[in-house]
ZAGU-480761 format. One record per residue (C-alpha): residue number from 1; residue in one letter; z, x, y. Coordinates in steps of 0.2 Angstrom, whole numbers, plus 2048, in hexadecimal, padded with zeros to 3 digits. Each point is the difference from the previous one (the first is absolute). Layout:
N
    k  r    Z    X    Y
  NUM  A    Z    X    Y
...
end
This chain:
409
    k  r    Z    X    Y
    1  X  8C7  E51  A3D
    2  X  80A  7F7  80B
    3  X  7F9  7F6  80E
    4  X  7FF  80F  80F
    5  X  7F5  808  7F0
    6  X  7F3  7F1  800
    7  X  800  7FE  812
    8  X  7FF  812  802
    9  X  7EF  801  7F4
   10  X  7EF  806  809
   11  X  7F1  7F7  801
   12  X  7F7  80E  800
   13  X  807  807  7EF
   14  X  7F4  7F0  7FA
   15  X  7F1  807  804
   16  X  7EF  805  7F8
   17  X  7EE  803  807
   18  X  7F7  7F1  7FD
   19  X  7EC  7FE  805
   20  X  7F8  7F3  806
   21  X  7F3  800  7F4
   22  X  80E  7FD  7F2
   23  X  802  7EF  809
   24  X  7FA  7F4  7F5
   25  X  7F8  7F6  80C
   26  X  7FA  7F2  7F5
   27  X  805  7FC  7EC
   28  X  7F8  806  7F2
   29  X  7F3  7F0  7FA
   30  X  80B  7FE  7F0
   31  X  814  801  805
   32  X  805  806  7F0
   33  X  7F4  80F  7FD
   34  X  80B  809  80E
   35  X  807  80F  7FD
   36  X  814  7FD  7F8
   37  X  80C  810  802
   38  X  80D  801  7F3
   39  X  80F  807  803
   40  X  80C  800  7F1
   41  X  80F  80B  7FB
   42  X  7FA  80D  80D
   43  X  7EF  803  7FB
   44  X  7F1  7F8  808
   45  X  7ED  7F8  7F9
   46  X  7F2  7F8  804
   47  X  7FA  7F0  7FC
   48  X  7F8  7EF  805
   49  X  807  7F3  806
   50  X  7FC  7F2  7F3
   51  X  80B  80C  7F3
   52  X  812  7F9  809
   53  X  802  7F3  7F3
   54  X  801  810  7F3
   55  X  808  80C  80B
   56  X  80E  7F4  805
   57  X  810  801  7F6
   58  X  802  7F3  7F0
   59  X  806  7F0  803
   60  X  800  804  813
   61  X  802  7F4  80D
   62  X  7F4  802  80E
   63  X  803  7F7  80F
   64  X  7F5  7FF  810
   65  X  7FF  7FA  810
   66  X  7F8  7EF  803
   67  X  7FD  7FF  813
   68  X  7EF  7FC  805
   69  X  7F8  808  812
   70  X  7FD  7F4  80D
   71  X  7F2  801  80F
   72  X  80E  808  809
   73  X  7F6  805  80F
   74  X  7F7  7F4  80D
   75  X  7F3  804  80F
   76  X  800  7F8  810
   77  X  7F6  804  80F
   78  X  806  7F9  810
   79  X  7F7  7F5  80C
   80  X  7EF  804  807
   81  X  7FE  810  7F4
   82  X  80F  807  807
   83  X  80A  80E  7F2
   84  X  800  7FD  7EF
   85  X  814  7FE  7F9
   86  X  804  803  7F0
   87  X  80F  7F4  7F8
   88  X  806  808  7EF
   89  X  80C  7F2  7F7
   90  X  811  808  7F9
   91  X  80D  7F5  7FC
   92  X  804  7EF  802
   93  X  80B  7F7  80E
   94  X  7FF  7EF  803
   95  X  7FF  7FA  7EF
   96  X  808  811  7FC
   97  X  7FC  7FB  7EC
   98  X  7F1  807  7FC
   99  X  7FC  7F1  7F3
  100  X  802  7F4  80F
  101  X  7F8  809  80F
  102  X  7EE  802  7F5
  103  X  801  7EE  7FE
  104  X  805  7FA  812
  105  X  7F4  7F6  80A
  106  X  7FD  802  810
  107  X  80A  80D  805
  108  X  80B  810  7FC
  109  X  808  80F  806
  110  X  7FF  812  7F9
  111  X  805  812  806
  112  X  7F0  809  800
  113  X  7FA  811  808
  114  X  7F4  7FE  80D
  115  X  7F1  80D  805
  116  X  7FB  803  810
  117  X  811  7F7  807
  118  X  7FE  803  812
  119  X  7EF  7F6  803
  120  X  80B  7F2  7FA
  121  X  80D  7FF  80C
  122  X  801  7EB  804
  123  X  7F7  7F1  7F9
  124  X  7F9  7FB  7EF
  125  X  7F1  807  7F6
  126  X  7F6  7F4  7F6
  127  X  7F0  7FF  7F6
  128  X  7F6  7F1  7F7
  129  X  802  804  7ED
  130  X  7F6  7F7  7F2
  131  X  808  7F6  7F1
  132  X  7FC  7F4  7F3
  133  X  7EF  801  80C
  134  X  808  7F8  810
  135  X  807  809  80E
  136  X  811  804  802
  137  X  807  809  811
  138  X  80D  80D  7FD
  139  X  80B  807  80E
  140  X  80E  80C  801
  141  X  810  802  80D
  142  X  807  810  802
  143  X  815  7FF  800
  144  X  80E  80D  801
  145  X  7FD  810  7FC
  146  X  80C  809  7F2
  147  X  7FE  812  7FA
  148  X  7EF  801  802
  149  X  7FA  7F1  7FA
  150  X  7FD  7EF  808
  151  X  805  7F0  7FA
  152  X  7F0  7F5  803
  153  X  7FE  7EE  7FB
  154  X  7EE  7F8  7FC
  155  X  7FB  7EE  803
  156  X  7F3  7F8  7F8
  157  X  7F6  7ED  803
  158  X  801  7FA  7EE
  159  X  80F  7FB  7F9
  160  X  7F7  7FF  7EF
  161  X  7FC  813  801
  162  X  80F  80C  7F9
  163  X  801  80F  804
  164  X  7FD  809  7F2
  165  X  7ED  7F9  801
  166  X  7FD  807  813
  167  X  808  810  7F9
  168  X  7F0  7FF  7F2
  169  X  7F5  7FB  80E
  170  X  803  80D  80D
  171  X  80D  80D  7FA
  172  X  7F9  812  7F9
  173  X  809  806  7F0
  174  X  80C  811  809
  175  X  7FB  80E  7F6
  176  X  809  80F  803
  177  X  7F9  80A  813
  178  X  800  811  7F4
  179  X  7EE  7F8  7F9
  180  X  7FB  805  810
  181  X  7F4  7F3  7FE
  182  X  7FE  7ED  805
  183  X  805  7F0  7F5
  184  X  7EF  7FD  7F3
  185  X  7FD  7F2  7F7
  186  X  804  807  7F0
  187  X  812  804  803
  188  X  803  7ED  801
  189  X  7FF  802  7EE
  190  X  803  813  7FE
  191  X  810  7FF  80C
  192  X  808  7F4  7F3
  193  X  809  803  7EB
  194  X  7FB  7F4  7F5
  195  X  80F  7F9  7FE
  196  X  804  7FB  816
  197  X  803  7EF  801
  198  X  810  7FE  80C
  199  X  7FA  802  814
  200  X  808  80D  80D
  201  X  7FB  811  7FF
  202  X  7F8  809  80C
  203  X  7FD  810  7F4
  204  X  7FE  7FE  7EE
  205  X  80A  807  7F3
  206  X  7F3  80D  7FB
  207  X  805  806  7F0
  208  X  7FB  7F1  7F9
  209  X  7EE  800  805
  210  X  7FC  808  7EE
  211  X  806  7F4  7F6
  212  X  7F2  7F5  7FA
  213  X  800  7EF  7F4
  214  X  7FC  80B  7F1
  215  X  80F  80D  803
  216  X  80A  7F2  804
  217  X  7FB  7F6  7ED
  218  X  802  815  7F7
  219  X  814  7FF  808
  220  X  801  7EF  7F7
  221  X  7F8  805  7EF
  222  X  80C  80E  801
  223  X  80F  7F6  803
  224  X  803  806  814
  225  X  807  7F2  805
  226  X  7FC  7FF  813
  227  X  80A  7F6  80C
  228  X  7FD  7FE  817
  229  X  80B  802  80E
  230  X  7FB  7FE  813
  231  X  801  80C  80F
  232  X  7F8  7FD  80D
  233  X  7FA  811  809
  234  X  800  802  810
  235  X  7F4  80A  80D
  236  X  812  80B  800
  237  X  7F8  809  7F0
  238  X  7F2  80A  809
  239  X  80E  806  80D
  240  X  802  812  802
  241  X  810  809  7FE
  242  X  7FF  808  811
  243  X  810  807  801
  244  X  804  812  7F9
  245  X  80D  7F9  7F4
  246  X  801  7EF  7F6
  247  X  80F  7FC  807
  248  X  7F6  7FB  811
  249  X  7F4  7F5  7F8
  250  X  806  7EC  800
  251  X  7F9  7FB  7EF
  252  X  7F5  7ED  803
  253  X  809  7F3  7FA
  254  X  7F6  7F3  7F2
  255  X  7FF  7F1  7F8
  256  X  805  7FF  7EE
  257  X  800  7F1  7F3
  258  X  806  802  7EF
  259  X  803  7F2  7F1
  260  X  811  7FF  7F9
  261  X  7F9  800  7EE
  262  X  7FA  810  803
  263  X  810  807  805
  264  X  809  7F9  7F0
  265  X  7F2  807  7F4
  266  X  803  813  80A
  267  X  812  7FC  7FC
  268  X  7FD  7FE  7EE
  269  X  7F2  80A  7FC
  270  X  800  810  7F8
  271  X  7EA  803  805
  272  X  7FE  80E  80A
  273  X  7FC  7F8  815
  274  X  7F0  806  805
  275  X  7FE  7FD  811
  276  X  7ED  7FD  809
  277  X  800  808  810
  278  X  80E  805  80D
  279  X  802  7EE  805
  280  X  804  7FC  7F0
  281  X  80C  810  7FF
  282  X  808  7FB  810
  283  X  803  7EF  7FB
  284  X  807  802  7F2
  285  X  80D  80D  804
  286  X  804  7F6  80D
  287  X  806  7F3  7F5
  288  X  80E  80E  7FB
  289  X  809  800  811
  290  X  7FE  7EE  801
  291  X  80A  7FC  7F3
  292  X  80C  80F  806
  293  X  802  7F5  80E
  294  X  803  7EF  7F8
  295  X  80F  808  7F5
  296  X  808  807  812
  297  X  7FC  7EE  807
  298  X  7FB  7F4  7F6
  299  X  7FF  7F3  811
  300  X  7F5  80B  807
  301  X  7F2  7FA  80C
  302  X  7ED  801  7FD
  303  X  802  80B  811
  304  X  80E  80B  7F5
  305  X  7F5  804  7F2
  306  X  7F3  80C  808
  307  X  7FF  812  7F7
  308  X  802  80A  80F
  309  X  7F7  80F  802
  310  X  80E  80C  7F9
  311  X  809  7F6  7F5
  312  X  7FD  808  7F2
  313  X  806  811  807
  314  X  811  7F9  808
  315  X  802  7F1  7F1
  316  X  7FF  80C  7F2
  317  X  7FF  7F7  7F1
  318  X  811  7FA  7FA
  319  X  7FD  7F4  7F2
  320  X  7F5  7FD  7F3
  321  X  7E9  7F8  804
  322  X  806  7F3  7F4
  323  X  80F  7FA  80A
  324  X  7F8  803  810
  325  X  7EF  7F5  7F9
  326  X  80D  7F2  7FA
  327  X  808  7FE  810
  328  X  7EF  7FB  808
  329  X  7FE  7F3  7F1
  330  X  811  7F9  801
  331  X  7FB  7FD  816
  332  X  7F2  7FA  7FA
  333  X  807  7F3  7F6
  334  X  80E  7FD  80B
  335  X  7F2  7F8  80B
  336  X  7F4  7F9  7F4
  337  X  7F4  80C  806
  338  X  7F2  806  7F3
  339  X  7F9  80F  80A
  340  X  809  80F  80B
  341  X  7F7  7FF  811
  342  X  806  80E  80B
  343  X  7FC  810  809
  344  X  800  813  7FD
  345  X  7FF  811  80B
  346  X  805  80B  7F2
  347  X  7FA  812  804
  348  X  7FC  80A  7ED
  349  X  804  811  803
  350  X  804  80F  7F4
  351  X  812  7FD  7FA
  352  X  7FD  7F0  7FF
  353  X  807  7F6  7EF
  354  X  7F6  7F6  7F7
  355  X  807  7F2  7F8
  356  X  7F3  7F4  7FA
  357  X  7ED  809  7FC
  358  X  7FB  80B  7F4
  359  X  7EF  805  805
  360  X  7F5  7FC  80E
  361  X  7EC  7FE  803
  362  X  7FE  804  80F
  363  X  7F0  809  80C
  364  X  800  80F  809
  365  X  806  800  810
  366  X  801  808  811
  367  X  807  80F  807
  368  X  812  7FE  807
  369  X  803  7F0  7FC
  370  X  80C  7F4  7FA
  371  X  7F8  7FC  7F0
  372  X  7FD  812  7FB
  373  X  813  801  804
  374  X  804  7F4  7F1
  375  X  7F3  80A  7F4
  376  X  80A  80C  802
  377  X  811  7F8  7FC
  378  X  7F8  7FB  7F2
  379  X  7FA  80E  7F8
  380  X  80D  80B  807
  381  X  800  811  80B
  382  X  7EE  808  805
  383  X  7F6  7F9  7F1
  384  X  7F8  7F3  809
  385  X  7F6  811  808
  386  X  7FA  806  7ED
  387  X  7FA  7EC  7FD
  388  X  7F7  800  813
  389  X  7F9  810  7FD
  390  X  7F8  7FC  7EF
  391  X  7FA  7F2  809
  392  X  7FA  807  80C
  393  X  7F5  80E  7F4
  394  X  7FC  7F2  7F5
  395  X  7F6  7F7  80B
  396  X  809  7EF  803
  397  X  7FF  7F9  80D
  398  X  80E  7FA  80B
  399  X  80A  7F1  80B
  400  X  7FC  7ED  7FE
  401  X  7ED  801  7F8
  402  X  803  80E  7F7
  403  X  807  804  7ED
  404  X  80F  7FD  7F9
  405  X  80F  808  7F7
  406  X  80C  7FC  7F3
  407  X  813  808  802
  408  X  80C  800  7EF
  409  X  810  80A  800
end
């Protein structure tokens, strides 16, 4: 396809009836005794979840998503019992890094989306918040709008208190509005993989919610080597494509982290790359165009190296993945870096080329969006229909709670 073709896709050629009742609205008590779809080779099976480690490829190399959820979203009620305004957290500002602005005193910026927006039109909110058993008061200044977002900076009267601890003390963990239900104490635990450990998402990277210490352990006694990246997602993953083709839907733009050791083993590994989730997917072959950039310009900026939304359809894909991933290493090491820190809007849509990932484990996911878009690049033409159709007569159940799947070429 050329890139009219992509933009020229309809939403509505992704769609499929999907009942509430098929909303997983919680997890199963044990993660790994989900249902896990198998597609392989064209033809389709059930299983459980804790059988990955014997489904995956020999010698595979599994590599997930190590972000971990923060309590993205903050209540306030103004003065006097006025309006209660909801502050959800999404990026970073001032510090943008999100390393330093969890550990900044005192005060910080973010870009966050705020609820019930007009009952705040002019001064600060602010509520008395509990840590370490004394009291800490917490206020928040609404600045310049942008899109439709705010930036708003919050102050805070102990300068021994990060933020990250008045994010534990007062933020709710963002589970996804298609729960239809509110945050419970459970999916503080529930809402996270076992392997999170690096703060900033706002919505977890849900096909890893399965995996358990015990199938973790089974990939190692099988020799699965298994390795991290980091992408931060953003509240941009629950958006809609409202448009009637894709090529009016602005792709959210995210974080991503990943080790240079990990882009010299995929350079010299002959494992099949099994990626954990679509952040992981998106990542990954990100790191393709990345590297197609570097070789263009090798002084290119951090600003430069982006993977814009349709890069892959207008780039093409000239040269060889290993080149492309040793141009990111030799930047890397032109600047004594250890780790690519950068940023991707990479849209996955059929046509698309695949360069890194052999398989992916990944949920089911809604109708007309952007991730059922790159299910279907992956496994080619209409057959993601006959997997969400088995699905669907199977039983599983669907979106972030819900079971799993496991896609091999």
């Amino acid at each position: 396809m050329n890139i009219d073709d992509i933009r020229n896709i309809r939403i509505e050629d992704f769609d499929y009836p999907l009942p509430d009742e098929r909303i997983a609205k919680h997890p199963l008590p044990d993660r790994d005794r989900c249902k896990l779809l198998l597609y392989a080779g064209g033809n389709i099976s059930t299983h459980q979840f804790c059988d990955v480690p014997a489904l995956l490829p020999e010698n595979s190399m599994l590599i997930y998503n190590n972000t971990k959820v923060i309590n993205a979203r903050l209540r306030f009620r103004k003065a006097g019992g006025g309006a209660t305004i909801e502050v959800f957290c999404l990026e970073p500002v001032a510090p943008v890094d999100y390393a330093q602005i969890f550990q900044t005193t005192h005060t910080c910026t973010w870009l966050c989306l705020v609820g019930n927006s007009k009952r705040w039109k002019s001064g600060d909110l602010e509520q008395i918040i509990t840590i370490d058993g004394e009291q800490v008061t917490l206020s928040a200044t609404r600045g310049e709008r942008r899109g439709n977002a705010f930036l708003v900076t919050f102050t805070w009267d102990r300068s021994d208190v990060t933020f990250a601890s008045v994010l534990e003390a007062v933020g709710e963990i963002p589970i996804p509005p298609y729960l239809n239900r509110s945050t419970e104490p459970g999916d503080s635990a529930d809402y996270q993989t076992v392997y999170s450990h690096i703060k900033g998402s706002v919505a977890a990277p849900t096909a890893g919610l399965h995996f358990t210490e015990a199938v973790l352990a089974d990939c190692d006694r099988r020799g699965i080597e298994r390795r991290e990246l980091t992408l931060h997602v953003g509240a941009g993953t629950f958006q809609p494509v409202k448009s009637d083709t894709i090529g009016g839907h602005d792709m959210h733009t995210e974080f991503i982290s990943v080790p240079k050791q990990l882009i010299v083993d995929i350079i010299n590994t002959n494992r099949p790359i099994i990626a954990v989730g679509t952040t992981s997917v998106r990542t990954l072959e990100s790191l393709y165009y990345i590297g197609l950039t570097l070789l263009r310009n090798p002084d290119a900026t951090e600003s430069d190296l982006c993977v814009g939304q349709w890069m892959p359809y207008t780039e093409g894909s000239p040269v060889a993945t290993r080149d492309a991933l040793q141009a990111i290493v030799d930047y890397l090491d032109r600047h004594g870096i250890d780790t690519y820190i950068g940023s991707t809007q990479i849209m996955i849509a059929p046509s698309f080329e695949f360069h890194i990932i052999s398989g992916i484990i990944t949920n089911f996911h809604q109708p007309q969006s952007t991730l059922l878009l790159l299910v279907s690049a992956f496994v080619g033409g209409d057959r993601w229909r006959d997997i969400y159709r088995y699905a669907l007569d199977g039983g599983y159940r669907f979106l972030s709670y819900g079971d799993g799947s496991l896609l091999l070429r």
